[in-house]
C-alpha positions as CSV (number, residue, x, y, z in Angstrom):
1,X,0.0,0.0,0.0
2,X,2.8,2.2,1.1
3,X,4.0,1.8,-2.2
4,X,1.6,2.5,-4.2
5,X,1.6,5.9,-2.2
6,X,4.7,6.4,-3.8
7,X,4.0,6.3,-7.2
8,X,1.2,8.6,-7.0
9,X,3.6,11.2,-5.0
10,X,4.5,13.8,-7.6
11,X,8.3,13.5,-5.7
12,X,8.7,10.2,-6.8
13,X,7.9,10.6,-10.4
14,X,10.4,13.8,-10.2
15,X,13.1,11.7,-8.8
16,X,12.4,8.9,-11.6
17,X,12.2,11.7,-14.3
18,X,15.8,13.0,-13.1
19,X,17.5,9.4,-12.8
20,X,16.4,8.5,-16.6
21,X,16.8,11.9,-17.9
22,X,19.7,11.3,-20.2
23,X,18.0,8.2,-21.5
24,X,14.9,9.7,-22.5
25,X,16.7,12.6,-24.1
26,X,18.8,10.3,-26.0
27,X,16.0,8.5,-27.0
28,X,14.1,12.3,-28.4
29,X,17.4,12.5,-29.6
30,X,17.0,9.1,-31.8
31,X,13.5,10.0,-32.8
32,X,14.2,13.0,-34.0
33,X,17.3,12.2,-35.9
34,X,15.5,9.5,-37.5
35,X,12.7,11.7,-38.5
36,X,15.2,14.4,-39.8
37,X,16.3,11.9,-42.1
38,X,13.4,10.5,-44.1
39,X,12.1,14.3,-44.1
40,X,15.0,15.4,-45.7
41,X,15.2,12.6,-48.0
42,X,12.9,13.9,-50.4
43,X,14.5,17.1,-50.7
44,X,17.8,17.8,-53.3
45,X,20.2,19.1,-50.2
46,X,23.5,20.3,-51.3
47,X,26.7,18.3,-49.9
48,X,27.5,21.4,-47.6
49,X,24.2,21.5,-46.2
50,X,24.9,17.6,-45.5
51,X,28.0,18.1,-44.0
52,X,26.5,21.4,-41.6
53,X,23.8,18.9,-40.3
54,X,26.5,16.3,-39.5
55,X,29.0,19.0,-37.7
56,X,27.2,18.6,-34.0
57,X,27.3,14.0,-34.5
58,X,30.9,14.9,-35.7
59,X,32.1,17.0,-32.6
60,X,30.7,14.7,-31.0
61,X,32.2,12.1,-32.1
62,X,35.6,13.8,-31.8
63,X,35.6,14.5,-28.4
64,X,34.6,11.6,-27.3
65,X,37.1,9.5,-29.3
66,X,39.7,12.2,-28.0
67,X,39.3,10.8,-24.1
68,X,39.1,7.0,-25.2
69,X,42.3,6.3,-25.7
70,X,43.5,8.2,-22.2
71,X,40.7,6.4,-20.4
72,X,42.1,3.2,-21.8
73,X,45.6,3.6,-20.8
74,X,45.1,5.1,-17.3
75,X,41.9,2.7,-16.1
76,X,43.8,-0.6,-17.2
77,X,47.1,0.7,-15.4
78,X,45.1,1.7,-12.3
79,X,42.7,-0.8,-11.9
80,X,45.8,-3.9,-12.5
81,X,48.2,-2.4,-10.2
82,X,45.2,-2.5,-7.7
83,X,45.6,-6.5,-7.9
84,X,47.9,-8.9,-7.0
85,X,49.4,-10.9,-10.0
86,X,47.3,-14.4,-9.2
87,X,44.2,-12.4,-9.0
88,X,45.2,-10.6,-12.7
89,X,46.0,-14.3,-14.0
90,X,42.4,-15.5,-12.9
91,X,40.3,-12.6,-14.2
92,X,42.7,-12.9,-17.8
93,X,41.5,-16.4,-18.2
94,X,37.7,-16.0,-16.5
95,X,37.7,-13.1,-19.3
96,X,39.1,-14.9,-22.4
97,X,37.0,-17.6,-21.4
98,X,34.2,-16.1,-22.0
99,X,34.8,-14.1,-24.9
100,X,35.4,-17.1,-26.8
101,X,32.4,-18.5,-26.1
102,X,30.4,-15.9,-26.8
103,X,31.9,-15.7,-29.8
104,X,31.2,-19.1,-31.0
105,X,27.9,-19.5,-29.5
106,X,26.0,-16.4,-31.4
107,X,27.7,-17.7,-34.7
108,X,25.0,-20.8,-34.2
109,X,22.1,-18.7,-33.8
110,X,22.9,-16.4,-36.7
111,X,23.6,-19.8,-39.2
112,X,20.0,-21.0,-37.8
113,X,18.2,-18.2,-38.7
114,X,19.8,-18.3,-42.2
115,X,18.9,-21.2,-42.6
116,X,15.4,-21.3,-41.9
117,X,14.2,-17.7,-43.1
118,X,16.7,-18.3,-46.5
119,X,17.1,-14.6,-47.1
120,X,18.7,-14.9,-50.6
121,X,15.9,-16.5,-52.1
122,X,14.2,-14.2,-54.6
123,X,16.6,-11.5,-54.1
124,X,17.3,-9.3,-56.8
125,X,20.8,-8.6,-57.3
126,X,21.5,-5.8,-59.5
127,X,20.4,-3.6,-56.3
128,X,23.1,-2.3,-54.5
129,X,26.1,-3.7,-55.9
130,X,29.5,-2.2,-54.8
131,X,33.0,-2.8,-55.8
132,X,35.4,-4.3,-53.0
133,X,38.5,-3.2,-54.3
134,X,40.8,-4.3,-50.9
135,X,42.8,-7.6,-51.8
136,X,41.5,-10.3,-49.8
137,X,43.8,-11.0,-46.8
138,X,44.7,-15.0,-45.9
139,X,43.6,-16.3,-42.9
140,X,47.6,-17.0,-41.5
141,X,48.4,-13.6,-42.1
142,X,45.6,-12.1,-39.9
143,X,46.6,-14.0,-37.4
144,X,50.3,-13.5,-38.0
145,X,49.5,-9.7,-37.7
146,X,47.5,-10.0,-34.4
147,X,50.5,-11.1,-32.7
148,X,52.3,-8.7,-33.9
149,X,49.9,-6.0,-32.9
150,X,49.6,-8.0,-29.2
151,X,53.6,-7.2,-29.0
152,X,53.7,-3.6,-30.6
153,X,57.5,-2.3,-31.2
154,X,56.2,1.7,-30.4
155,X,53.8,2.4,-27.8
156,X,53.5,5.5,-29.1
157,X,53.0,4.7,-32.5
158,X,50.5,2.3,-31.7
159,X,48.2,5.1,-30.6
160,X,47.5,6.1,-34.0
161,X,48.7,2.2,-35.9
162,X,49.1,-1.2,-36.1
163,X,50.7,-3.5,-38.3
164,X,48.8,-5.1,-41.2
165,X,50.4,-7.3,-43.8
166,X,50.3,-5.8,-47.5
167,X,49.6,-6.9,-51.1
168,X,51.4,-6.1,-53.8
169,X,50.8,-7.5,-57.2
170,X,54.5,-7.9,-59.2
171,X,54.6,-8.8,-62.8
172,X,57.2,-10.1,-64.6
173,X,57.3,-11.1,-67.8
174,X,59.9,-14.5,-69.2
175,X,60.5,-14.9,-72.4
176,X,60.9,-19.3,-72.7
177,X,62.6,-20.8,-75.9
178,X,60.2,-24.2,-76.0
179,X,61.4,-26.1,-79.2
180,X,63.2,-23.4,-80.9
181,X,60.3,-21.3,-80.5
182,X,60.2,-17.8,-78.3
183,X,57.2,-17.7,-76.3
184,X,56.4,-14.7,-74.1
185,X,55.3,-15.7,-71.1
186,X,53.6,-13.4,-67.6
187,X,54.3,-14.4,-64.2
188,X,52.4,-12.9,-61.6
189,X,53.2,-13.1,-58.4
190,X,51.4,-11.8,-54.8
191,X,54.4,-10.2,-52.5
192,X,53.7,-10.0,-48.9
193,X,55.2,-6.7,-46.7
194,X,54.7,-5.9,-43.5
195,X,52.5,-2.6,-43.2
196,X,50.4,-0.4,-41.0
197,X,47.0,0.4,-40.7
198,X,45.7,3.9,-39.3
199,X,43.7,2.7,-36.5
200,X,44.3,2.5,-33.1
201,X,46.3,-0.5,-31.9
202,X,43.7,-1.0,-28.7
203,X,44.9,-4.7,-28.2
204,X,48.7,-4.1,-28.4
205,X,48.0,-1.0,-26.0
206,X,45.9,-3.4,-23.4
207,X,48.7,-5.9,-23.5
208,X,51.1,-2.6,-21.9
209,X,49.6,-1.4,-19.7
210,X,48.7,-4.9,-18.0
211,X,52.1,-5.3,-18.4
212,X,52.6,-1.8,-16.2
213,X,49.9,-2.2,-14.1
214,X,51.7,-6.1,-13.1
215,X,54.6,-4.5,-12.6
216,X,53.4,-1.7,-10.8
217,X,52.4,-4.2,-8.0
218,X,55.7,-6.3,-7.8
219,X,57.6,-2.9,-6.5
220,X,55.7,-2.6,-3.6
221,X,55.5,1.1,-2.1
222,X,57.8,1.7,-4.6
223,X,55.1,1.5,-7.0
224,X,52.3,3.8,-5.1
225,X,53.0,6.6,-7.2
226,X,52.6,5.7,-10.0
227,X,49.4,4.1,-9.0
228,X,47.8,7.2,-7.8
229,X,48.9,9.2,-11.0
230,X,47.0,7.3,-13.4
231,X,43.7,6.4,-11.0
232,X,43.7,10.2,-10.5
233,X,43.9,10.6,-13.9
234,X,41.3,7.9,-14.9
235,X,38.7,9.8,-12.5
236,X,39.7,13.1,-13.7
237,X,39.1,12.1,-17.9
238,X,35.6,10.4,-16.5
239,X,35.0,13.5,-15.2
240,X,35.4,14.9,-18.4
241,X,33.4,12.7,-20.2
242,X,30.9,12.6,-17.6
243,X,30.2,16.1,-19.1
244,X,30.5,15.7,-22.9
245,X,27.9,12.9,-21.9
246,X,25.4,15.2,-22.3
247,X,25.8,16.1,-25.6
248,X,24.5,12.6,-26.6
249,X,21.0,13.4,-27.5
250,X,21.8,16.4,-30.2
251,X,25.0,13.9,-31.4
252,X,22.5,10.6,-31.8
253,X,20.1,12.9,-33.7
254,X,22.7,14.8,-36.2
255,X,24.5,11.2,-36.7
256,X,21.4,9.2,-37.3
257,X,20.1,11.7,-39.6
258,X,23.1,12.4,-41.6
259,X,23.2,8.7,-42.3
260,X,19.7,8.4,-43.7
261,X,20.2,11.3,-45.6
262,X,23.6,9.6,-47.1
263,X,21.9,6.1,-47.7
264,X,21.4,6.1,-51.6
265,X,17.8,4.2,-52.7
266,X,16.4,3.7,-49.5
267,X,13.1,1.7,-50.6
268,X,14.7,-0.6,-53.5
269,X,17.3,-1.4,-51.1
270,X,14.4,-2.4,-48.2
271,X,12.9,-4.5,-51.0
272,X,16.4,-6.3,-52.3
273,X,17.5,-6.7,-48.7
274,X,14.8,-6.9,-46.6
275,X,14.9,-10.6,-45.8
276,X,18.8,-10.4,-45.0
277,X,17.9,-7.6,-42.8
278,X,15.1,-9.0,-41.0
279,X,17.2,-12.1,-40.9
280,X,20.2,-10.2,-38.7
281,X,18.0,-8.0,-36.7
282,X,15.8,-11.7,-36.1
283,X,18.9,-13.1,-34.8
284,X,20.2,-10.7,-32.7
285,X,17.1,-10.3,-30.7
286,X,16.8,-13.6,-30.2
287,X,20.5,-13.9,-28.9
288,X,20.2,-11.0,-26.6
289,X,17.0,-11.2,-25.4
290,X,16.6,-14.8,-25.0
291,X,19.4,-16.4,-24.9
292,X,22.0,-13.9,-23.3
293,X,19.3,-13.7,-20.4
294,X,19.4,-17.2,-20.1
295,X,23.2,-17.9,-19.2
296,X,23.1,-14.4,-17.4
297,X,20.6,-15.8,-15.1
298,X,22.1,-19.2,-14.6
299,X,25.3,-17.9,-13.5
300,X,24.6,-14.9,-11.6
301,X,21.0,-16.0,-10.7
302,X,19.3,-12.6,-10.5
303,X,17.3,-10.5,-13.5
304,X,18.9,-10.2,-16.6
305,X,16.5,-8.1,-18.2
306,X,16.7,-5.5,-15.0
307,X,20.5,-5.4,-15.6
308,X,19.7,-4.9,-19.6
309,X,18.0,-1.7,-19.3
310,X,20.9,-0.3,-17.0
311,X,23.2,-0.6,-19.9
312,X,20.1,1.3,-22.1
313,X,22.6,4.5,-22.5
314,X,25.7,3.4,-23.8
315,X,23.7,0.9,-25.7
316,X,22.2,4.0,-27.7
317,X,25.3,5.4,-27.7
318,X,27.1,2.3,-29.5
319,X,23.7,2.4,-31.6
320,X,24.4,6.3,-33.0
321,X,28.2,5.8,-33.5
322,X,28.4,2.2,-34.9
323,X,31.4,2.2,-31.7
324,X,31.5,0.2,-28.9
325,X,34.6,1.7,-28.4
326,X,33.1,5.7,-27.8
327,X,30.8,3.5,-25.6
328,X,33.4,2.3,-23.4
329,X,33.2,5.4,-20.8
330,X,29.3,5.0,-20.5
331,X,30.2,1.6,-20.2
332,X,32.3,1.6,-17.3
333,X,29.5,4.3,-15.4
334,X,26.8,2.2,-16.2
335,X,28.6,-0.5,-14.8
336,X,30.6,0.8,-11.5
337,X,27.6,3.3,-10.6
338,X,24.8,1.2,-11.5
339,X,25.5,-2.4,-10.6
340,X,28.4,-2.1,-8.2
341,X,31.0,-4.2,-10.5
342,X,34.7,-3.6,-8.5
343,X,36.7,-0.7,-10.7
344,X,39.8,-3.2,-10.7
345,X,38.0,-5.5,-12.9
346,X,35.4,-3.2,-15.1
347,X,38.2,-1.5,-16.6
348,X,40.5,-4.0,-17.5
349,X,37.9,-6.2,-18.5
350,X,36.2,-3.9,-20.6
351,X,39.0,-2.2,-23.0
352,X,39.9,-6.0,-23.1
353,X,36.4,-7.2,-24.3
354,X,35.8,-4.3,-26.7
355,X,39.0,-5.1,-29.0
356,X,38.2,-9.2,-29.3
357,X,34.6,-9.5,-28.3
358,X,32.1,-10.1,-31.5
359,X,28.8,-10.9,-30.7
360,X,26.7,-9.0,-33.4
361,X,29.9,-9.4,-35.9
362,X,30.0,-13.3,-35.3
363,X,26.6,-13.6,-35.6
364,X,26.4,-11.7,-38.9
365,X,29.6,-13.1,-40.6
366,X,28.1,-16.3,-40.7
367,X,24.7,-15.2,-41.5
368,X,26.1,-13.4,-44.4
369,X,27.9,-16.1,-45.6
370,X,25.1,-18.7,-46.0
371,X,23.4,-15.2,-47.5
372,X,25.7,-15.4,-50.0
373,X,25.8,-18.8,-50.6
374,X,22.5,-18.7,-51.1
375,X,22.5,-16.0,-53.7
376,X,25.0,-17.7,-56.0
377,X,22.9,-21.5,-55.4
378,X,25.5,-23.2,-53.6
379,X,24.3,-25.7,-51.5
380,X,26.0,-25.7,-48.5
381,X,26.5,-29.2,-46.6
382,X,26.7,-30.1,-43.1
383,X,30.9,-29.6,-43.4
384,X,30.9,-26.2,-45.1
385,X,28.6,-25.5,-42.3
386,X,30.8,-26.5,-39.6
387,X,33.5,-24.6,-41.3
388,X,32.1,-21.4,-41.7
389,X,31.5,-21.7,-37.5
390,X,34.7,-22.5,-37.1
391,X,36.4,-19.8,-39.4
392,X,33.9,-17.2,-38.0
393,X,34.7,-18.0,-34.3
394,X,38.4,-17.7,-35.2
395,X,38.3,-14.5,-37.5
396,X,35.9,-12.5,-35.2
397,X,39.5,-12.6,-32.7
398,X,41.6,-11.0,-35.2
399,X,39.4,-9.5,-38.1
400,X,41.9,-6.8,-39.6
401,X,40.6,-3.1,-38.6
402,X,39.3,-1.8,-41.8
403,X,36.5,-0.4,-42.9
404,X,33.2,-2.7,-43.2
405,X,35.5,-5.5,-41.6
406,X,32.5,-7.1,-40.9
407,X,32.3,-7.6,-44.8
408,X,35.3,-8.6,-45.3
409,X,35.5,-11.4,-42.8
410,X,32.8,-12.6,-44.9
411,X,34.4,-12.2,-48.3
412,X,37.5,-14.5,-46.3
413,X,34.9,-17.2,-45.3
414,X,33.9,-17.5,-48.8
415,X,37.2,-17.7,-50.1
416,X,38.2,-20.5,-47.8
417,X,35.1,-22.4,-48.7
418,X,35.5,-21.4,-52.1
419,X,32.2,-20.2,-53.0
420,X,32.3,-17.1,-55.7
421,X,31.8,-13.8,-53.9
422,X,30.4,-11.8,-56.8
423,X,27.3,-10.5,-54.2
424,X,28.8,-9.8,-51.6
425,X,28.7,-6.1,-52.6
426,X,25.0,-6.0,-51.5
427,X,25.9,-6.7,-48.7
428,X,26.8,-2.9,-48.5
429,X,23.7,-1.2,-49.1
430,X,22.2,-1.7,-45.9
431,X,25.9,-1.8,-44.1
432,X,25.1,1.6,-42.0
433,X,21.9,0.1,-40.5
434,X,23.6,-3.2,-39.9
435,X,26.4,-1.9,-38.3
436,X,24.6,-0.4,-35.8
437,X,22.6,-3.2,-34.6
438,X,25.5,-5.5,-34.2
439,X,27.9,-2.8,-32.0
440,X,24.7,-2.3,-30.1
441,X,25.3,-6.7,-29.4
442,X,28.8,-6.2,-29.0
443,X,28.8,-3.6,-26.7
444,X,26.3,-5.2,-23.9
445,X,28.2,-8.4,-24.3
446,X,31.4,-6.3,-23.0
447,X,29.6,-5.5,-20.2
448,X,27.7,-8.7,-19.7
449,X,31.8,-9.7,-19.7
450,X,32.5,-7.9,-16.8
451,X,29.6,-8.4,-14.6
452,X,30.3,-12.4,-14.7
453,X,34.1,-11.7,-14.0
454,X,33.6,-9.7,-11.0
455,X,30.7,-12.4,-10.0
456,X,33.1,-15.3,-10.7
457,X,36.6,-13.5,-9.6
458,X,35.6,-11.0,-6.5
459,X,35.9,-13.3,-4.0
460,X,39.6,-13.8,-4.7
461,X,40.2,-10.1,-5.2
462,X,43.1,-8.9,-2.4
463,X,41.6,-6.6,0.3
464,X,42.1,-2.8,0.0
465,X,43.8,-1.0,2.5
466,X,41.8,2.1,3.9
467,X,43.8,4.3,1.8
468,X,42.9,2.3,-1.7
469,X,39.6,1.2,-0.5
470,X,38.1,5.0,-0.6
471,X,39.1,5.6,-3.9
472,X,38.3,2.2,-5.5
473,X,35.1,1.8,-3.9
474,X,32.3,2.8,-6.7
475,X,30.0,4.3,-4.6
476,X,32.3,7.5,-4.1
477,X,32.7,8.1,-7.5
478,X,30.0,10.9,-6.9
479,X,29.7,11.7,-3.6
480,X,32.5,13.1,-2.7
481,X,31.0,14.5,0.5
482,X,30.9,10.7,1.3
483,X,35.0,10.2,0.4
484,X,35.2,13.5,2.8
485,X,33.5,11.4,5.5
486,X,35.4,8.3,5.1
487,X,38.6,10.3,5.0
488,X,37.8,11.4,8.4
489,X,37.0,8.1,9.6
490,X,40.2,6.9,8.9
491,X,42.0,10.4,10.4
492,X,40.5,9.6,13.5
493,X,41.2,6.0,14.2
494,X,44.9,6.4,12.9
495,X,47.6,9.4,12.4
496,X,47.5,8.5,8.6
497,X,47.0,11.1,6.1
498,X,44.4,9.8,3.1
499,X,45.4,11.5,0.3
């Protein structure tokens, strides 16, 4: 009764309306971005009127991806120098653990849904067609290149790079004497160099400051500096972002709308791809509403669904930028504020989840390639089934960082399998929708990551001393009239100085 008291007290809806207020701004936000979109559609803008509505989504954009990679370096530095090294070894393996079988497990979900909707049946395929003019990479040189990007040779360089083997087509042409004739003959031949990418080495960077943090530990009060340079710093760039936060809703809207304005042939390419996109978008809600719940439930036996509308922010986040890593400080709030996961394991967990963790991407890759396969009538058998799980699982862990990797993961499936990969440039006309959904997957798998690390691994975290306890603990984030009080505490029952 007392309750219901509560809801019908105008306080209480306040206090709801001021909790969620970001969320149903960013939501407006969405709404009115799409609306912007198919408004403006019909009408012949010029590109610099484009590029004016897209300045505030790309501000946006840039300021957030300016803080990322900071946030990255100082949170994993902090929060593994917080640990000892057997409790860093146990959370590394809880964590890879997982991610690999959430990789493999949404790859069966997206091959069943392929199989029994058949998307590429009755698909018309001179819609949409694109040119993929990148050389498809081999399978042992992707992996060849993610070790060398775990093990970069410049941490500095590796902020802006990472090492990607290159293609280079040589031709040479012999001239043969074959029974006292001269015949001209061309060899062509595919030369392998070693050669960068412009995107951020996250992985290699990850591997560093673990590395750091480790070491940070081992020195003992040697180390405590160091330690309480980069937490201050990783609470000081939260801070920061904390406030750019807030320019979500106008960035969703001015992304989301310049990207239905850009999308060429909206309602042929619904018609061509329709199937194929309600074949992905099928999938994914199935995975993460069914069957992510499930072994959410089963292992930390309380709501999933309550702890899926907590990550409903950075969620729409990952949704406007097609980035689960800009999500990545929303992330880490959503998670340390809102459902209490230790800071020591959210943020190495998380920068470590967001660079090999591919639900969404899994789940499409293979649901592309049976796509595919069904366009150009292959039948595909129970082994080229089982392959294209296996490859996908594999891949998803070291898919090059280009753009549309997604695509051409696919375009490396079908090349192992050898099925023709003619139609694979459809796949690109309803790319910037696609995109979307699947980081949207990715991203609350990261987190789903963390939350089963911290339930599986917190009982063998080391205890805080006062000093480290104030600042790790969550709740003081932001109340910092709370950190006062506890700093007092402490003052008073020893002649220690909290800094």
């Amino acid at each position: 009764m007392a309750r219901g008291k509560d809801i019908c007290n105008k306080s209480w809806w306040l206090t709801v309306l001021k909790t969620n207020l970001l969320v149903l701004l960013t939501l407006t936000g969405a709404i009115i971005g799409f609306a912007l979109g198919i408004g403006l559609r019909s009408h012949d803008l010029s590109q610099d009127a484009v590029i004016w509505i897209g300045i505030p989504g790309e501000m946006y954009m840039r300021s957030l991806k300016m803080m990322i990679l900071p946030l990255i370096i100082c949170s994993v530095i902090a929060g593994t120098a917080s640990l000892d090294p057997k409790s860093n070894g146990k959370i590394s393996i809880v964590a890879l653990v997982y991610i690999l079988a959430t990789n493999c497990l949404p790859c069966l979900v997206g091959m069943a849904m392929a199989l029994i909707i058949r998307p590429g049946e009755g698909v018309d395929v001179s819609n949409g067609q694109r040119v993929v003019d990148q050389p498809v990479m081999e399978t042992s040189d992707i992996f060849a290149d993610l070790f060398r990007n775990v093990f970069p040779d410049n941490i500095v360089a590796a902020s802006f790079q990472q090492s990607q083997t290159k293609y280079e087509i040589q031709e040479e042409f012999i001239r043969l004497n074959v029974s006292g004739n001269v015949v001209n003959n061309t060899v062509i031949e595919k030369l392998k160099k070693i050669g960068v990418a412009y995107s951020t080495n996250v992985l290699g960077i990850v591997v560093c400051c673990l590395l750091f943090g480790i070491a940070t530990t081992s020195v003992g009060e040697l180390g405590r500096p160091f330690f309480l340079f980069f937490h201050s710093a990783s609470e000081i760039i939260l801070k920061i972002l904390r406030w750019m936060v807030w320019a979500t809703p106008v960035g969703v809207a001015s992304l989301i709308a310049v990207a239905l304005i850009k999308s060429g042939g909206l309602v042929d390419t619904f018609k061509s791809m329709g199937m194929f996109t309600l074949t992905i978008a099928s999938a994914i809600a199935v995975y993460q509403l069914l069957i992510v719940p499930l072994y959410y439930f089963i292992i930390m036996r309380t709501n999933p669904y309550k702890f899926l509308i907590s990550m409903s922010r950075p969620w729409m986040v990952s949704f406007a930028t097609a980035s689960s890593a800009v999500a990545i400080p929303e992330t880490l709030n959503c998670l340390e504020q809102d459902n209490h996961v230790d800071k020591r394991i959210s943020r190495f967990v998380v920068p470590l989840a967001s660079t090999i963790n591919r639900d969404g991407s899994a789940l499409y890759i293979t649901a592309a390639c049976i796509f595919v396969a069904q366009l150009t009538g292959v039948d595909l058998d129970g082994g080229k089934i089982v392959l294209i799980w296996v490859l996908t699982t594999v891949i998803s862990l070291a898919v090059p960082s280009v753009p549309s990797a997604g695509v051409m993961a696919v375009l490396i499936n079908l090349t192992a399998l050898g099925i023709p990969g003619d139609n694979i440039g459809l796949l690109f006309a309803m790319e910037w929708l696609l995109d979307r959904i699947r980081t949207g997957s990715n991203m609350l798998s990261h987190a789903c990551c963390a939350m089963v690390v911290f339930k599986l691994c917190k009982s063998s975290l080391p205890p805080l001393d006062e000093e480290m306890e104030i600042m790790i603990r969550p709740d003081n984030v932001e109340k910092p009239e709370l950190c006062h009080l506890n700093n007092l505490e402490v003052n008073e029952n020893s002649e220690k100085t909290v800094l």
